[in-house]
N, C-alpha and C positions, 0 to 999 in steps of 0.2 A: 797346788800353789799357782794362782793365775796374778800377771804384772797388769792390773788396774788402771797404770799411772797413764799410760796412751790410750786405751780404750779400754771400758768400763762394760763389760760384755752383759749380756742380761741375760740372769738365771732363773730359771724356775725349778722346784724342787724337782720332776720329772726329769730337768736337766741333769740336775745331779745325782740324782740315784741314776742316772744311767750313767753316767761319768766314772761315779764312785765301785760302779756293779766290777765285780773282781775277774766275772767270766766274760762280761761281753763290753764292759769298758775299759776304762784305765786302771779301775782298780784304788780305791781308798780304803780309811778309815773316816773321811772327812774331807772336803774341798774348802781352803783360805783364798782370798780375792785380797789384795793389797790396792788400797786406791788410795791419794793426797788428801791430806789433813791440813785446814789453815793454821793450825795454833804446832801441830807437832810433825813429826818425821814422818808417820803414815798415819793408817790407821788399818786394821786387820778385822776383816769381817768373815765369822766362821761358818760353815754349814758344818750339820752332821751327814752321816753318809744315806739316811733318809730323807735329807730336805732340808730337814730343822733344821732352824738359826739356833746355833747356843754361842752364851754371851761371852765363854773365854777355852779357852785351851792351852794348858802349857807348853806340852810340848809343839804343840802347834805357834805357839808365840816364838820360841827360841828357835825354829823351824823360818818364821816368815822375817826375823831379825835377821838371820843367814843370806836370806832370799835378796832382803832389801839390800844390804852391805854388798852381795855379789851383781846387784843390777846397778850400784853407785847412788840411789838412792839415797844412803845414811851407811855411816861406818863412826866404829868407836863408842863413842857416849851416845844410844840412841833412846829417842822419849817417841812413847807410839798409844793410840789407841784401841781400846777392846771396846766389846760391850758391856764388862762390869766396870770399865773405868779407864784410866791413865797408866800406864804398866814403863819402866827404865828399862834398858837393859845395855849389858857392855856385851862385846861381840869381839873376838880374835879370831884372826884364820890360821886353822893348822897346819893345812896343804891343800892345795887342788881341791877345790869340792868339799870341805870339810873344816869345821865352826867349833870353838868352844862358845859357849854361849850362857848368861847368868841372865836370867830376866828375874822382876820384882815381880811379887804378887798380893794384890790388896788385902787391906789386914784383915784381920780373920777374928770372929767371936770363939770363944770356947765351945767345943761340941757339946750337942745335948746326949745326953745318954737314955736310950732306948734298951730296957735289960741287956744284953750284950753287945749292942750294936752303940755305934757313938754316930751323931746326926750332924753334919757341918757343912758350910757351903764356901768355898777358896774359888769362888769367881762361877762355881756348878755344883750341885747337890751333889754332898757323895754321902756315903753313909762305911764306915770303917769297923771292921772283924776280926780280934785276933785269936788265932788261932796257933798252934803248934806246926801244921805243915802246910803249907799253901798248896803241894800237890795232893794231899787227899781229898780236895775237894771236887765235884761233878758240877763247874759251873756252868754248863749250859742249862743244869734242872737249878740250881739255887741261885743262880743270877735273877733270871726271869721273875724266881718270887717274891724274891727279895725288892726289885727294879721295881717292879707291881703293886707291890703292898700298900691297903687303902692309906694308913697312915702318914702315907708321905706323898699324897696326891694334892694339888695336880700336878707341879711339876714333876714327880716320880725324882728317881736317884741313880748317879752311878757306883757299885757296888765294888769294897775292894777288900778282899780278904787280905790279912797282913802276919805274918811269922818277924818274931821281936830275938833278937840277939844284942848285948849291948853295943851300941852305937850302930848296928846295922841292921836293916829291913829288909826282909823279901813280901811282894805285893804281885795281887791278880786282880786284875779288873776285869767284870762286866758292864760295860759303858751302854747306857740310852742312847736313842738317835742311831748307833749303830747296831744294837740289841744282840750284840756276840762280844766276848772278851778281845780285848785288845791289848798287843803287846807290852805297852807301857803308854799310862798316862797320866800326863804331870799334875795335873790337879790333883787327882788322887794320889800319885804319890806324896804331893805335898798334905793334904788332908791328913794320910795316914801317920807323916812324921810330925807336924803338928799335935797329932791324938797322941804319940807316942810321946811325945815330947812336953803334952802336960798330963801323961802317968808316971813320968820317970825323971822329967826335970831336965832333960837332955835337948839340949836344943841344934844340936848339928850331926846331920843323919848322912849314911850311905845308904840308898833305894836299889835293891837290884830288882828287875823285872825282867819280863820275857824277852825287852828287848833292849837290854841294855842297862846300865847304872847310872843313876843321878844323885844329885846333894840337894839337901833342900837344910836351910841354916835359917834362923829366925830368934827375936827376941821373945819371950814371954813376959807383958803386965799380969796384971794379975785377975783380969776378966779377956784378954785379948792378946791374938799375937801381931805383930809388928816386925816391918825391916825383913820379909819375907823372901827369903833369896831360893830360886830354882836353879840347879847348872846342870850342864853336860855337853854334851858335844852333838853336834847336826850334819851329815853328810848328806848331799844331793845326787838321788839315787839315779836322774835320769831325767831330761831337758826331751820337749819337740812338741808336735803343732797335735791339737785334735777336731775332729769336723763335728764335734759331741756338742760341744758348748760353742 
C-alpha cells in the first residue's frame, strides 16, 4: 500500500514483481498506489503481484479505505475510485491498527454456467465450484487449469472452489497475476456468495477463508445483483521506507 497523495512514484511491472517477491522483497500478493481524485476521496489503483494492472480487488479496497482514514485522507462515509468504477465504503476503527470496513461492489450480472463451473465477473473474472470439501482439493494442479482454459481467454480467470452450509461458505482461491492460491479474496468471495445466493435465494453469507471471514449481503433482481456490500475487518501489518520502488 504506497500514500500517492505527496509523491506519485513511478512503477514498472519489474518494479513490482520485485517489491511483491516474498524472498527477496517485501513480499505481496498485490501492490495498491492511493493517489487524489478531483470528483472523489481517492482513487485506488491496483497491480497484481506480476505487474498486471487488474481493475478491482476487494479486499484490497477495504484494505486502501483503512489506509486512507489512517493517513486523514477520508474517514466515515468514504466514496473512492477503482478501475471497474465508483466503489462507497463506511470505515470504523477498532483499535490501533485495525478497521472494520463495508466497501460496495458494482452490480453484478447473473453467472453463466459452464457444466459445473458458474462464469461471473464482480469487478474480475472468477469462475465458482462447489464442491463438498474445499481441502480435497490439489490446487496448485487444478488452479492452473482451470486459470488457463481456452474458453475463458483472453482475460483468463480467477478460480474459487467453494463448500455450501446454510448461510455459510468456505472458499479457495487460485488468483491470476499472482498465479498461486491466496488466502482470501474478496472478489471471489463475493462471486461465490452471489452464485450461492441465486441457487438458494439467500442473499446474506458468512465467507470463511484461509485468511479470515467476511460478509458479503446483496439484493437479488431478477437478471442481476445490486446493493453489493463486502465487510470485514483490516489490520496494518507493518509501516516503513523501501529503496525497491
Amino acid at each position: 500500500m504506497i500514500d500517492g497523495f505527496v509523491t506519485k512514484p513511478i512503477l514498472s511491472a519489474a518494479k513490482i514483481r520485485e517489491a511483491c517477491d516474498r524472498h527477496f522483497g517485501i513480499g505481496a500478493d498485490g501492490l495498491i498506489l492511493i493517489v487524489p481524485s478531483d470528483v472523489y476521496d481517492f482513487e485506488m489503483i491496483y497491480y497484481n503481484s506480476d505487474g498486471s494492472k487488474a481493475s478491482m480487488c476487494g479486499n484490497g479496497a477495504r484494505c486502501a479505505v483503512s489506509f486512507c482514514q489512517m493517513l486523514g485522507i477520508a474517514s466515515g462515509h468514504i466514496t473512492f475510485l477503482a478501475g471497474d468504477g465508483v466503489h462507497k465504503a463506511v470505515v470504523e476503527k477498532n483499535i490501533d491498527s485495525s478497521w472494520n470496513v463495508e466497501v460496495s461492489i458494482i452490480d453484478v450480472g447473473f453467472p453463466v454456467r459452464h457444466d459445473d463451473l458458474f462464469y461471473i465477473n464482480t469487478g474480475t473474472h472468477h469462475l465458482v465450484k462447489f464442491i463438498d470439501n474445499v481441502n480435497n482439493i490439489n490446487i496448485s494442479v487444478d488452479g492452473p487449469t482451470l486459470r488457463n482454459d481456452p474458453q475463458f481467454a483472453p482475460h483468463g480467470v480467477n478460480v474459487n472452489w467453494v463448500s455450501m452450509k446454510p448461510g455459510i461458505l468456505t472458499v479457495r482461491t487460485y488468483e491470476k497475476g499472482v498465479e498461486a492460491e491466496t488466502l482470501s479474496c474478496g472478489t471471489g468471495v463475493t462471486a461465490s456468495a452471489l452464485t450461492a445466493g441465486m441457487m438458494t435465494g439467500i442473499n446474506n453469507w458468512k465467507v470463511k477463508t484461509l485468511g479470515g471471514q467476511l460478509e458479503v449481503s446483496f439484493i437479488m433482481d431478477k437478471d442481476c445483483f445490486s446493493d453489493i456490500r463486502l465487510k470485514g475487518p483490516a489490520i496494518m501489518a507493518f509501516s516503513g521506507e523501501s529503496k525497491l520502488l
